[in-house]
N, C-alpha and C positions, 0 to 999 in steps of 0.2 A: 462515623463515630469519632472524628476528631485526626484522625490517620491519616499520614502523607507517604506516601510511596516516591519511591524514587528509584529510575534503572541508568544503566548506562554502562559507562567500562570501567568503572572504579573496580579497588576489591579493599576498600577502607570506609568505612562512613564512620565521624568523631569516634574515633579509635578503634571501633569495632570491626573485625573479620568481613567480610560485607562483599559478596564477590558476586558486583554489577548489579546486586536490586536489595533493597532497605527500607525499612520504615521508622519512622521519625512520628513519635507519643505526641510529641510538644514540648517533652525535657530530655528525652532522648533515643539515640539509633538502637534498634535490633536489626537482625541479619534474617534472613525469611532461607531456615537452614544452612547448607554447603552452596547456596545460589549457583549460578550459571559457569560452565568453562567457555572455554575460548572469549569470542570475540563479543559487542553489546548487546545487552537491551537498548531497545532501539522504541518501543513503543507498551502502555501497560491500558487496563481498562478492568474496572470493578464490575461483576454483573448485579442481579438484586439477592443474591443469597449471599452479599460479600464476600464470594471470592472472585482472589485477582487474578487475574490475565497476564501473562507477559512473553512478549512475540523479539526476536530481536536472528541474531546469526547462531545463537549457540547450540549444541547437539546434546548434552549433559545436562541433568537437573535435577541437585538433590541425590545426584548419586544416582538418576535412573538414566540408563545410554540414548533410549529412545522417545529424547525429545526434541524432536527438531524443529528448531526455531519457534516453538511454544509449546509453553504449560500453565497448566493451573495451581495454585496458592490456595491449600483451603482454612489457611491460618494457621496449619500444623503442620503437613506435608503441600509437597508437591505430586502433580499426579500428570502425565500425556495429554494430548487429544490425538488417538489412533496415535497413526507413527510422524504425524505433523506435515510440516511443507517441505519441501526438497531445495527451497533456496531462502531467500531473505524477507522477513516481517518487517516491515514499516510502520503499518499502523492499523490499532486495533478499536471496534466499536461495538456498543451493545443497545438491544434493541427494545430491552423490557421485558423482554419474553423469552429473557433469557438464551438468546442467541446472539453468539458473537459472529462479526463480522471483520473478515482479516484480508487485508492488503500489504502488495511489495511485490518482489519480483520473482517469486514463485511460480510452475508450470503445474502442480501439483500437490491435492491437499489431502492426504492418507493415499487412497488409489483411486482419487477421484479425479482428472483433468480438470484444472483450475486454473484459467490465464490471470494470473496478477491478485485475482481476488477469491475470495469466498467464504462460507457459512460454515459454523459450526454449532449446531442443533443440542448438544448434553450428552451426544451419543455416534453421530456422523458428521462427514464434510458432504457437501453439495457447490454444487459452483453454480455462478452469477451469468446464466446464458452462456455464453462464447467468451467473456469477459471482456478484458482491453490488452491494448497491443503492445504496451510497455507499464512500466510500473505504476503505481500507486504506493503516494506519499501520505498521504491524508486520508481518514473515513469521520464522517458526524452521520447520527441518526436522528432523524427528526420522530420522535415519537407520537407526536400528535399526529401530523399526515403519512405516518410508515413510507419516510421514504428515504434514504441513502444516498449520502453525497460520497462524492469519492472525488478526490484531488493528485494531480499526477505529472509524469511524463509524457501518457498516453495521449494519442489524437483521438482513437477510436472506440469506440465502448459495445459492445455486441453487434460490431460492423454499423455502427452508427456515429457520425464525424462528430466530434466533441471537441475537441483541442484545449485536454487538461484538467477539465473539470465534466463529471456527468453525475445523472443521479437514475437510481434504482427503484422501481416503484413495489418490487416482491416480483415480475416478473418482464421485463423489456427494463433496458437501458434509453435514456433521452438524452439532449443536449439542454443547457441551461439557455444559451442562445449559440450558433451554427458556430461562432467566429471566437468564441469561450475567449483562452486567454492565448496570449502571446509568447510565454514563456512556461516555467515551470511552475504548480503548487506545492507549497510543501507544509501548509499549514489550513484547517478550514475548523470554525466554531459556531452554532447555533444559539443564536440570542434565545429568550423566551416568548417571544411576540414574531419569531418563523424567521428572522431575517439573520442569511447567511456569510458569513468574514472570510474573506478565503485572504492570503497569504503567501509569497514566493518571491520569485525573478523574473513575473512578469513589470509589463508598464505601460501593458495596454488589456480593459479585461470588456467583452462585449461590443468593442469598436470604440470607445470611450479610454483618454489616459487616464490610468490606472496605474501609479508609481509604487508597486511589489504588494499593493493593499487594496480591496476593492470589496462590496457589500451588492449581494444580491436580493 
C-alpha cells in the first residue's frame, strides 16, 4: 500500500520518537509504537495479511519483555512469537503461506533447537534439519519452486558442505555447487524469471571470479 518501513539503531525518524523501526506514507514518519530497546533492527519482512516482521538484537517491544530478537506489527500493536530466539536475527523471509523464515546466530527458536535458522508457522518454531554451523546473513524464498536460499558464514548446511550459500527444499539442505563461495554472503535477491544475486566479501562464487557480486 505505498509504505516503507525502516529498522535500524536510530530513535529519530524526521523528528519523530521512532526507536529503531518506522514507517514513512510518502509525506511523512510515524513510529510503529514505543519500538524496540536496546541495540538494532537488523532485518524486517511483511507477510500477506500485512503484518511486519522485524528480527534484529533487542529483547523489549512495545512495552512487552518477551520478545526476543522478534516480533510482530499488526499495524496497532506489537505481539511475540513464543519467547523468540536466544541470540541474534539477521534476516527475515516469507513464503506465501504465511510462514516466516528467520536466520542469524541463534541456537534456539522458543524451545525448539534451531542452529542459525528457522520457521515460524502463526503459532510454533520448527527448525531447518540440523541447520548450519555458523551464521546466516541473508534468506530469499523463491515462491514459485518452494525453495530457500540462505546466504552466510556457514560452510555446512544440515552436514552438507556448502561454503556460504545453500538452499532448502521444505526438507534436506543442498549445495548450489560444492565449492559455493569464497568468502562471506550478506546479501541474496530473486529476480522474477528464478535467477538468484547473492552479494558479500566474497571474489570467487562457483570456481569462477566473482568480485563480492555473482548471479546464479
Amino acid at each position: 500500500n505505498g509504505k516503507l518501513y525502516s529498522g535500524g539503531m536510530f530513535t529519530n525518524a524526521g523528528g519523530v520518537l521512532a526507536n529503531r523501526v518506522a514507517c514513512w506514507d510518502g509525506a511523512n514518519w510515524t513510529n510503529l509504537g514505543t519500538g524496540m530497546n536496546g541495540s538494532s533492527v537488523n532485518a524486517l519482512e511483511i507477510d500477506t495479511n500485512g503484518d511486519l516482521y522485524a528480527g534484529g538484537w533487542f529483547t523489549i517491544v512495545g512495552g512487552i519483555t518477551n520478545c526476543l530478537r522478534i516480533a510482530r506489527w499488526d499495524g496497532t500493536s506489537w505481539t511475540n512469537l513464543d519467547v523468540g530466539l536466544n541470540n541474534t536475527v539477521s534476516a527475515l523471509a516469507h513464503d506465501g503461506n504465511n510462514n516466516i523464515y528467520v536466520g542469524g546466530n541463534f541456537a534456539t527458536a522458543g524451545v525448539v533447537s534451531a542452529s542459525r535458522i528457522a520457521k515460524w508457522d502463526g503459532a510454533s518454531w520448527t527448525n531447518l534439519g540440523s541447520g548450519l554451523n555458523n551464521s546466516a546473513n541473508a534468506l530469499v524464498y523463491d515462491k514459485t519452486n518452494n525453495i530457500l536460499y540462505a546466504g552466510g558464514i556457514f560452510v555446512t548446511a544440515g552436514g552438507v558442505t556448502v561454503n556460504r550459500i545453500a538452499k532448502w527444499n521444505g526438507g534436506n539442505w543442498t549445495n548450489l555447487v560444492v565449492s559455493g563461495m569464497n568468502n562471506t554472503v550478506n546479501a541474496l535477491a530473486l529476480s522474477t524469471n528464478g535467477e538468484l544475486f547473492a552479494g558479500g566479501a566474497f571474489t570467487n562464487a562457483g570456481g569462477i571470479s566473482a568480485l563480492r557480486i555473482a548471479k546464479w
